[in-house]
C-alpha positions as CSV (number, residue, x, y, z in Angstrom):
1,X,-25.7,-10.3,-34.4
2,X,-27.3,-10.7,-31.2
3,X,-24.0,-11.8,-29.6
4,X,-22.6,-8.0,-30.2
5,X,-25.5,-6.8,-28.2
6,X,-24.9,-5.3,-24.9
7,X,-25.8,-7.3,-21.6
8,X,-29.1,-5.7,-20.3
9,X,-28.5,-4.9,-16.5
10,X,-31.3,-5.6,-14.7
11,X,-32.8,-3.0,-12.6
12,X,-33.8,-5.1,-9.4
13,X,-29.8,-6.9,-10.0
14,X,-28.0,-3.8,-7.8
15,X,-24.6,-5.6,-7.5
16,X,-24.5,-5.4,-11.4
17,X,-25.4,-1.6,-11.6
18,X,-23.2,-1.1,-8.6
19,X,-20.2,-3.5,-10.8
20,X,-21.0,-1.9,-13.6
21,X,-19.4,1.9,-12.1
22,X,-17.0,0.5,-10.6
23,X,-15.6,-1.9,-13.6
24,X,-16.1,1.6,-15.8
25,X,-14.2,3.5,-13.0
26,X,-11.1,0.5,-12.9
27,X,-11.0,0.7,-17.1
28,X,-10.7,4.5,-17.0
29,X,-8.1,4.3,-14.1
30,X,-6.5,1.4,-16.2
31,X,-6.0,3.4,-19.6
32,X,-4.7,6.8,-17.7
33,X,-2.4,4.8,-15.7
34,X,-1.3,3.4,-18.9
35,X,-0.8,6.7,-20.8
36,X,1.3,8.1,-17.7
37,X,3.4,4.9,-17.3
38,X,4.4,5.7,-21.4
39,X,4.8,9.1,-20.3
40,X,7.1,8.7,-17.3
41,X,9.4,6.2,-19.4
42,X,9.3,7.7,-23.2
43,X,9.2,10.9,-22.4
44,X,10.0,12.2,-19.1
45,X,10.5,15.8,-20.2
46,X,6.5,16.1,-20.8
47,X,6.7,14.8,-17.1
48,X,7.6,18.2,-16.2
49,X,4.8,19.6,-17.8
50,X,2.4,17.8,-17.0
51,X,3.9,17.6,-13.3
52,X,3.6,21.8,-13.1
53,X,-0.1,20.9,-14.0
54,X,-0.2,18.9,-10.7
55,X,-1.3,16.0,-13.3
56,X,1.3,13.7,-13.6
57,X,4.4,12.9,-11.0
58,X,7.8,12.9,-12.2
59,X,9.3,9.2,-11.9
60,X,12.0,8.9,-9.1
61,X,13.2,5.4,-10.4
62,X,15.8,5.5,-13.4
63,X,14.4,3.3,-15.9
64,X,10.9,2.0,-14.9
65,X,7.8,3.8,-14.2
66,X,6.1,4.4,-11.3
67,X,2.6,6.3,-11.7
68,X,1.0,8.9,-10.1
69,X,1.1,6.7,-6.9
70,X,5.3,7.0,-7.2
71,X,5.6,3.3,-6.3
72,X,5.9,0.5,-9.4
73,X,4.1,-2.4,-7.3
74,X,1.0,-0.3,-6.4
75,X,1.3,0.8,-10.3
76,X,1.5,-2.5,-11.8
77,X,-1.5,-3.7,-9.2
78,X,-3.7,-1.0,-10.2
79,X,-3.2,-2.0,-13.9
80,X,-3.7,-5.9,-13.4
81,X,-7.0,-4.8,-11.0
82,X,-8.2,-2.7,-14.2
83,X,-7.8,-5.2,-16.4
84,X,-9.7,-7.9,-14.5
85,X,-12.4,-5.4,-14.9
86,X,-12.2,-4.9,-18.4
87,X,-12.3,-8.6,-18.8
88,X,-15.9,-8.3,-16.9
89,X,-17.3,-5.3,-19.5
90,X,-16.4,-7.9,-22.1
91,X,-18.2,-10.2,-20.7
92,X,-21.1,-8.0,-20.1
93,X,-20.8,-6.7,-23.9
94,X,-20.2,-3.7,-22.6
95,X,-16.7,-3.4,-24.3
96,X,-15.7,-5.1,-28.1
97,X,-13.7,-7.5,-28.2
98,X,-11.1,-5.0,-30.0
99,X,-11.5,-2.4,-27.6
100,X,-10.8,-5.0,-24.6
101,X,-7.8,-6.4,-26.2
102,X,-6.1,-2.8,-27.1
103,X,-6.9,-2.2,-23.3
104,X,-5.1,-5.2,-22.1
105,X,-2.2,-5.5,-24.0
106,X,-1.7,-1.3,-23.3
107,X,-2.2,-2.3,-19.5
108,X,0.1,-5.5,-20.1
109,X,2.9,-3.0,-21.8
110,X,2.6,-0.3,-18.5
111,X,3.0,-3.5,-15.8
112,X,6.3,-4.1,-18.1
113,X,7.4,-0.7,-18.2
114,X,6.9,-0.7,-14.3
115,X,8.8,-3.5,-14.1
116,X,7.5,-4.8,-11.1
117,X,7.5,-8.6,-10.0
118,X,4.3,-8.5,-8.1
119,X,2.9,-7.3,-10.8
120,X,4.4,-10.1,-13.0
121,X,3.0,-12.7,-10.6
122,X,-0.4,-11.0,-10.8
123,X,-0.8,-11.8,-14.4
124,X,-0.8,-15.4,-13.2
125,X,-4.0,-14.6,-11.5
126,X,-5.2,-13.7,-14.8
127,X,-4.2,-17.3,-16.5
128,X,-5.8,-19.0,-13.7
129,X,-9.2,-16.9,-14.1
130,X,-8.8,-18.1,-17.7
131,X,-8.5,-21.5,-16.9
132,X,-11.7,-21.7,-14.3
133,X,-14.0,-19.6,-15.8
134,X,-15.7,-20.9,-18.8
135,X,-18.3,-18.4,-18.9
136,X,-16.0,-15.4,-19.8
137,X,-16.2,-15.0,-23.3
138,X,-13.6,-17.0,-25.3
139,X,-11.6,-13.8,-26.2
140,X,-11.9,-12.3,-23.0
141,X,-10.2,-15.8,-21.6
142,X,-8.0,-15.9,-24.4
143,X,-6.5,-12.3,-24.1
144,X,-6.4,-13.2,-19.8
145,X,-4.6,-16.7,-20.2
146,X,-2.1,-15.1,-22.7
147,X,-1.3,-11.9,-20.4
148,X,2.2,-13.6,-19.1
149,X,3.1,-14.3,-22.6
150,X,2.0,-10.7,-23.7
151,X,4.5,-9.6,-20.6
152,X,7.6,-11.6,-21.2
153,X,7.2,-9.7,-24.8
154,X,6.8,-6.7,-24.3
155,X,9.9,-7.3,-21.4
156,X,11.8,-8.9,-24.2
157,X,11.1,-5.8,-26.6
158,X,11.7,-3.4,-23.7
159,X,15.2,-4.6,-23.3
160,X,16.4,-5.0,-26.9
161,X,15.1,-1.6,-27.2
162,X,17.0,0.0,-24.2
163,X,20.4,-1.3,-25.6
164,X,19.2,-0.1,-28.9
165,X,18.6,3.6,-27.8
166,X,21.7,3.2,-25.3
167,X,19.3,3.8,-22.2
168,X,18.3,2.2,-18.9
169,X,15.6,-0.4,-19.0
170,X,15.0,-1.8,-15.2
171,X,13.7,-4.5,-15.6
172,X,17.1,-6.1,-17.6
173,X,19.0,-4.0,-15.7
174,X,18.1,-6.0,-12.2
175,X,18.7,-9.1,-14.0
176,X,23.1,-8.3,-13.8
177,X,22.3,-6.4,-10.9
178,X,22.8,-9.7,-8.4
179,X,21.2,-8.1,-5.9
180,X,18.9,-9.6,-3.0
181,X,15.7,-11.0,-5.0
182,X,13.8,-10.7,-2.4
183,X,14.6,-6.8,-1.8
184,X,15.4,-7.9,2.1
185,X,11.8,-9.8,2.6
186,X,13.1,-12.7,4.1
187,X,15.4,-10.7,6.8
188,X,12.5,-8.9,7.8
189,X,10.6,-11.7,8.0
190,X,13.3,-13.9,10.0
191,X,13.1,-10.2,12.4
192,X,9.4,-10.4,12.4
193,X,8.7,-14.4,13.7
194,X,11.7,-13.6,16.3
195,X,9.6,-10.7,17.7
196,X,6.5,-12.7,17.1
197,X,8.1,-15.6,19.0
198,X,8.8,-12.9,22.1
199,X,5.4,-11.7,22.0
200,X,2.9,-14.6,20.4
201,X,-0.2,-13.8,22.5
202,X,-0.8,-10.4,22.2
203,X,1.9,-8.8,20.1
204,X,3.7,-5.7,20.0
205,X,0.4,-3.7,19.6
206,X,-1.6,-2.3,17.0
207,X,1.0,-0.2,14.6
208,X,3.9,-0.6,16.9
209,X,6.0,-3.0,14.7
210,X,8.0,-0.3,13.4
211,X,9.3,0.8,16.7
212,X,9.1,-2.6,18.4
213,X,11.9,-4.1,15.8
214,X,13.7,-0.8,15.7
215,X,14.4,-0.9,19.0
216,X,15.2,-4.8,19.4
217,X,18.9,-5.9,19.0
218,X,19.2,-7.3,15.3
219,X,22.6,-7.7,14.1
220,X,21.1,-9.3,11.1
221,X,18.9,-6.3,10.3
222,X,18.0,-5.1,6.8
223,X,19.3,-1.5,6.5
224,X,16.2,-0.3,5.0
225,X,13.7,0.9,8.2
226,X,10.6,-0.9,7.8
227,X,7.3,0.3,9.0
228,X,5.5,-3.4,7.3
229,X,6.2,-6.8,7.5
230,X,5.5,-7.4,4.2
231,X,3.1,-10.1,4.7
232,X,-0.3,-8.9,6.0
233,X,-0.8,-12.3,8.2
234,X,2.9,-12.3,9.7
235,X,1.9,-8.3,10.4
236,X,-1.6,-9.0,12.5
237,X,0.4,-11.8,14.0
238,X,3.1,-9.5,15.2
239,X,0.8,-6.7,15.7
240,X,-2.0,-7.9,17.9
241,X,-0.7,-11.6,18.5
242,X,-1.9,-15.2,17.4
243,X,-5.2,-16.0,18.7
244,X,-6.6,-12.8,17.4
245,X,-4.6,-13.2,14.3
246,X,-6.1,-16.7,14.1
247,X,-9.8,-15.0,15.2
248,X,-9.9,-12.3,12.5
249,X,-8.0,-14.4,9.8
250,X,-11.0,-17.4,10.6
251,X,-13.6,-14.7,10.2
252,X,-12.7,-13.7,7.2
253,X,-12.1,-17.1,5.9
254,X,-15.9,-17.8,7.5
255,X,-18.2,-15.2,5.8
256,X,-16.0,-16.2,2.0
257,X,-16.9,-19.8,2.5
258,X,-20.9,-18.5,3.4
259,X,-20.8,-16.4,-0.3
260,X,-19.1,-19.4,-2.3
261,X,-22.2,-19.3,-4.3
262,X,-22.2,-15.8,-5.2
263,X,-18.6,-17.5,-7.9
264,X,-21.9,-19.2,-9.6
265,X,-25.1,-17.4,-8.2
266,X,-28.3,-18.6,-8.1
267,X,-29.0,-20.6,-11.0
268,X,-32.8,-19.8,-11.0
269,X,-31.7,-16.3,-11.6
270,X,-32.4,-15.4,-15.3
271,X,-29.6,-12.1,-14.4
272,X,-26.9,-14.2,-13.1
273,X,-24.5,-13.5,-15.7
274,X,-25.0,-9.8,-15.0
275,X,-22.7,-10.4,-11.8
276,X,-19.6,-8.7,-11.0
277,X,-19.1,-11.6,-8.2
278,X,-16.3,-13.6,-10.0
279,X,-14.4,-10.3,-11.2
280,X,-14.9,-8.8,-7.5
281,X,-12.8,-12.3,-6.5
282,X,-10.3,-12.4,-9.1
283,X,-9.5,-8.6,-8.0
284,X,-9.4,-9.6,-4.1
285,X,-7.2,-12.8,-4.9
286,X,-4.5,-10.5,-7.0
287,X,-4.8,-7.9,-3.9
288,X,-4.0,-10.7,-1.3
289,X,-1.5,-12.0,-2.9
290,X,0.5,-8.5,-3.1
291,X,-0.9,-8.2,0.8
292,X,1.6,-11.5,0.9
293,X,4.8,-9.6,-0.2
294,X,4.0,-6.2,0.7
295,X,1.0,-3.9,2.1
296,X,-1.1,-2.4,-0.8
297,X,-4.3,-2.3,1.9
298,X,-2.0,0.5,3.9
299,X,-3.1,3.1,1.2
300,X,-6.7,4.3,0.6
301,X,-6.8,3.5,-2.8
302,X,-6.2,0.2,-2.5
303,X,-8.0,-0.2,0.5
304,X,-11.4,1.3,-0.2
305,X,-11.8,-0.5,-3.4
306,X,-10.8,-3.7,-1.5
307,X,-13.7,-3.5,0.6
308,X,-16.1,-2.6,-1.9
309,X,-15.1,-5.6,-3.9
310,X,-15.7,-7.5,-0.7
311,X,-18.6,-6.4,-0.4
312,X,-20.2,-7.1,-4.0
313,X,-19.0,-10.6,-3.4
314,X,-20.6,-11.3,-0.4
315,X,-23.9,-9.6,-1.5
316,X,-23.8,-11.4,-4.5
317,X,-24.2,-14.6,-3.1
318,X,-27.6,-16.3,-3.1
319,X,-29.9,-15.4,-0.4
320,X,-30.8,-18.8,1.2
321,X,-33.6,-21.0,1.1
322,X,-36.5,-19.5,3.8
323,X,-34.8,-16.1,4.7
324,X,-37.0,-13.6,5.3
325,X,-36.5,-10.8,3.1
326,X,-35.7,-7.0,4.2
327,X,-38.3,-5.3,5.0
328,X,-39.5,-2.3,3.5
329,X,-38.7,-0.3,6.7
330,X,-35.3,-1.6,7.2
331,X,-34.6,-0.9,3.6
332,X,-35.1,2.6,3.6
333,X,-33.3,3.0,6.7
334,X,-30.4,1.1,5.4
335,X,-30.4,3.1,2.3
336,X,-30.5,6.3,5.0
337,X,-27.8,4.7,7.4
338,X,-25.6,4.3,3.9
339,X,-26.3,7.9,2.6
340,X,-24.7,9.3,5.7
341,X,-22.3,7.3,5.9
342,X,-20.9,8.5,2.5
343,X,-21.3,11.9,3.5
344,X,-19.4,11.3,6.1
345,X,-16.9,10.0,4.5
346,X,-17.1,13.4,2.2
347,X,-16.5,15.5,5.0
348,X,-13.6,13.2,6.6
349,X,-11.9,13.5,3.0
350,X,-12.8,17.7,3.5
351,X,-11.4,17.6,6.6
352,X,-8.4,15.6,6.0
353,X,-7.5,17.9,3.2
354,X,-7.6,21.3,5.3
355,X,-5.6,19.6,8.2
356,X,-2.9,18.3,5.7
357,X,-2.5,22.0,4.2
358,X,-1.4,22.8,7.5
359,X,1.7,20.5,7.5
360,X,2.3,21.0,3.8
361,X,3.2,24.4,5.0
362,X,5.9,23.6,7.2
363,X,8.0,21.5,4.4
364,X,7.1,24.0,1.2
365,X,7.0,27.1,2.8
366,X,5.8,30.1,0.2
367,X,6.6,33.7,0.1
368,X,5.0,35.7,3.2
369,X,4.4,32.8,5.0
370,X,4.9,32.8,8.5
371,X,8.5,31.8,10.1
372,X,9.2,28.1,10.2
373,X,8.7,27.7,14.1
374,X,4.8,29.1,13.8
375,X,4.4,26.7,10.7
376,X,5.4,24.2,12.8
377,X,3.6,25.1,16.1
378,X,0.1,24.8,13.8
379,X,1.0,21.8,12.8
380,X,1.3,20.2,15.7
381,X,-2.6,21.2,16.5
382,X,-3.6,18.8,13.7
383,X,-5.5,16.1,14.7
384,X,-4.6,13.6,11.9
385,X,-1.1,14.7,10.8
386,X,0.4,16.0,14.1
387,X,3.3,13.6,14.2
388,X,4.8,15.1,11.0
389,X,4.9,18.2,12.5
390,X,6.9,16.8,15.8
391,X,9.2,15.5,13.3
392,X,9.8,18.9,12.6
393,X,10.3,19.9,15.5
394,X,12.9,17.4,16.7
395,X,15.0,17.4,13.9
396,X,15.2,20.9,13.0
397,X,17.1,23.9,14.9
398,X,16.5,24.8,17.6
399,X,15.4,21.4,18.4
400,X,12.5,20.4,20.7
401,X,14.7,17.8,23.3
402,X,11.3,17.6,25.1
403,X,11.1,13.2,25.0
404,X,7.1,13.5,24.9
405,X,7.6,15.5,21.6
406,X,9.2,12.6,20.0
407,X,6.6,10.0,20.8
408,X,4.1,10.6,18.1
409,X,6.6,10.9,15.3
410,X,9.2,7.5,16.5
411,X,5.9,5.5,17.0
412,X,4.8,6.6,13.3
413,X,7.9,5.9,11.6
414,X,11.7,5.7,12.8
415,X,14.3,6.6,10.7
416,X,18.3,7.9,11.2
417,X,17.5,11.6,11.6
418,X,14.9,10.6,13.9
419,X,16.7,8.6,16.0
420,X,20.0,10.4,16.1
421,X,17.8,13.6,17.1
422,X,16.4,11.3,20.5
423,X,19.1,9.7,20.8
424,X,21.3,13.3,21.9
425,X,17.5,13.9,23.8
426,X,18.1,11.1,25.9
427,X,21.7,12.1,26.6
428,X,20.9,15.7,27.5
429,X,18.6,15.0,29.6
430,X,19.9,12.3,31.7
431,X,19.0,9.0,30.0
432,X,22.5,7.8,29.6
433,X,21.7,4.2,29.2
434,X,18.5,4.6,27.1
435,X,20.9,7.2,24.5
436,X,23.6,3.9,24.5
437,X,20.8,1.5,23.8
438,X,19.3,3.8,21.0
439,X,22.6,4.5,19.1
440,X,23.5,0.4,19.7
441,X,20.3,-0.4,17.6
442,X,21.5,2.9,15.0
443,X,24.8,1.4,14.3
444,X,23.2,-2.4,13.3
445,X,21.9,-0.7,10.2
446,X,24.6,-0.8,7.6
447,X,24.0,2.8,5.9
448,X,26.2,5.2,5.2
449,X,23.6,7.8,6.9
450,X,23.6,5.6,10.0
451,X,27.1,4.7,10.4
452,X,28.2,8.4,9.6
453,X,27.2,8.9,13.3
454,X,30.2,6.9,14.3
455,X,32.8,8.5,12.4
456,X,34.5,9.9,15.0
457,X,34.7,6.3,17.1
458,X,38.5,6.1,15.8
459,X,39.5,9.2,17.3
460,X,41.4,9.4,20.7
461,X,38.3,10.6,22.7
462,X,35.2,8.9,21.3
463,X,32.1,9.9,21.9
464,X,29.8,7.7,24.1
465,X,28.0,6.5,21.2
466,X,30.9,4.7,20.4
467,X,30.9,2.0,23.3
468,X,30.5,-1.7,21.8
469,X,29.5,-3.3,25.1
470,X,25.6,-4.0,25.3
471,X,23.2,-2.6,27.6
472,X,21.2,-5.0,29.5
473,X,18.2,-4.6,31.4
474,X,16.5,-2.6,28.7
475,X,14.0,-3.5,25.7
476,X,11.7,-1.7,23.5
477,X,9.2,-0.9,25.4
478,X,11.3,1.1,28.1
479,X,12.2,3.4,24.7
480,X,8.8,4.7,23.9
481,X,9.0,8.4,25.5
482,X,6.6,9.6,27.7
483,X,3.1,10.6,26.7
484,X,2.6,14.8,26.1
485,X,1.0,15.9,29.3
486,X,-1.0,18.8,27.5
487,X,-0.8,17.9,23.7
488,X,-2.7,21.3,22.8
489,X,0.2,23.1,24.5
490,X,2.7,21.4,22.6
């Protein structure tokens, strides 16, 4: 019987306690995400409900679910990240052994029904954990090593049961789809080394790779417009260039190597097996490798949890031989230092929220609001989401052709409205060679929204956007318009 007892968590062992929330927090988030995965696939009528009740969001991809985060990757991460925490409340004997396999195989079912490769190759994290870690508890490790198997059924079922029911399963259907496998990684990635290779000390700059590859001559360009790489490395690479690439990358790589013993903690510590260390790894290892193929660390809820799981590595690991311990003082001011920081962080959220409303406004306007152009001239005083409301401004009528109005929203995020909107600002006012550079690098994505601004290039009078010959003398940085002289005034 004593092996059905719970794990006693020690109260001078604070990476357990702290663990201990945050595994509870990742099994809850785990099981909703599961229910509204069902939800969004079974029965996407209750979506509508429960989407009124601002609790659930209506899936926008035919056949697969997406969670309340709208995006099956960052759905199927969040499910294999809960159930690496799961497998640590089992281990803990915090959780039955029933009660963390139902959990499992419901999270297992929700990646299917998400139908997500990343989140497929995740569950190979899980078999590896399995295989390393002989202290899990044989059905914990059992359950983990068997999650790919678990999958490929529950894919298997998924599909005999969509022809069954004559409706769309995803999964199956991109099978016959013989589409790109790689959902145009390795173009972007061929468009990221070139620009890399143009700029290998110091890069583009920090968030300009959108902009910088937008405005680069690609023939060979994906038609999607990418704001990522899709590898974080290649990204800081691009970003802020190879020696501090190679800097931060070596840091990082630094202080895990310095907490390599928090994987098997100090063996003259009776609580060892209390730590969350090894789950806090696993979890980081199955966030890199999505961080390979996309860029999960972009979003606050991937991001925060990342860096707290960081943290209960590192100050898991065994404090060395002969180090002086904290002293009393320094404690309670850390402790101090910490509290405000997290209230901080409380009011940043606050803050955020308000200044958001105030762009929500302009794009879901309500009765007895104010006309569109005052919705718009209040955005444009927020601090945090300003650009959106440029956007706004540019693209709607009567259109703002000042160029400084477009330089917070094009260095955010281009995309064809965007840049058809500065391109006709660059014609009007005067930038002839800069508007014929701008539409050049429009018509190299293959959309039908892009190339529908050439439509008239067969007609006896084209317009100018219509000339084939390059422009020379010009690159992306020459594009980026002119900062606002008096943003407030805007």
């Amino acid at each position: 019987m004593a092996s059905r007892e719970r794990c006693p968590i020690d109260a001078a062992h604070p990476s357990a306690h702290a663990g201990l929330w945050f595994a509870w927090g990742w099994w809850v988030a785990g099981v909703l995400c599961a229910v509204i995965a069902a939800v969004q696939y079974f029965a996407p009528a209750w979506s509508a409900v429960f989407l009124d009740a601002g609790l659930l969001a209506y899936s926008t991809a035919p056949g697969r679910a997406v969670g309340n985060m709208r995006q099956p990757n960052h759905l199927a991460t969040a499910l294999v990240c809960a159930m690496v925490w799961t497998a640590w409340l089992r281990h803990i004997r915090r959780l039955s052994a029933a009660a963390c396999g139902a959990s499992i195989v419901a999270t297992v079912f929700a990646v299917s029904l998400s139908a997500s490769r990343t989140g497929a190759l995740s569950l190979g994290m899980l078999l590896l954990w399995a295989l390393v870690d002989r202290r899990l508890p044989r059905s914990a490790r059992w359950l983990l090593a068997l999650t790919p198997l678990i999958y490929l059924a529950c894919w298997l079922g998924l599909a005999e049961w969509a022809a069954w029911a004559q409706t769309q399963y995803y999964g199956a259907d991109r099978l016959q789809s013989g589409s790109d496998p790689s959902s145009s990684r390795f173009a972007i990635w061929k468009n990221a080394i070139t620009l890399l290779a143009q700029h290998p000390w110091t890069g583009v700059g920090w968030g300009h790779f959108n902009f910088a590859w937008t405005f680069t001559p690609f023939p060979d360009r994906p038609t999607a417009f990418f704001d990522h790489t899709h590898n974080l490395p290649l990204q800081l690479a691009v970003e802020i260039g190879l020696p501090a690439t190679v800097l931060v990358l070596g840091l990082f790589a630094w202080s895990m190597w310095q907490a390599r013993g928090a994987w098997s903690g100090d063996r003259a510590d009776p609580n060892r097996e209390q730590s969350p260390a090894r789950a806090a790894l696993v979890m980081l290892v199955v966030l890199g490798v999505h961080s390979l193929l996309e860029y999960p660390l972009w979003y606050a809820y991937f991001l925060l949890p990342a860096a707290w799981a960081l943290g209960l590595f590192i100050g898991s690991a065994p404090v060395p031989a002969g180090a002086k311990p904290m002293s009393a003082t320094a404690q309670r001011w850390t402790a101090r230092l910490l509290a405000l920081a997290g209230v901080a962080m409380i009011a940043g959220a606050l803050y955020a929220l308000w200044d958001h409303r105030r762009i929500e406004r302009i794009f879901e306007a309500n009765a007895g609001d104010a006309p569109l152009a005052e919705r718009i001239a209040d955005g444009r005083r927020s601090k945090l989401f300003g650009h959106h409301a440029d956007y706004a401004a540019v693209t709607n009528e009567p259109k703002d052709m000042n160029l400084a109005s477009f330089r917070r929203p094009l260095l955010q995020l281009v995309d064809t409205r965007l840049l058809i909107a500065y391109i006709e600002a660059l014609k009007a006012t005067g930038e002839d060679r800069k508007a014929l550079y701008a539409a050049q690098r429009l018509r190299e994505f293959q959309r039908a929204d892009a190339q529908a601004y050439f439509r008239d290039c067969d007609s006896p009078t084209p317009p100018f956007q219509c000339e084939r010959a390059p422009v020379t003398g010009l690159t992306w940085r020459d594009m980026i318009p002119p900062a606002a002289t008096n943003d407030s005034g805007r």
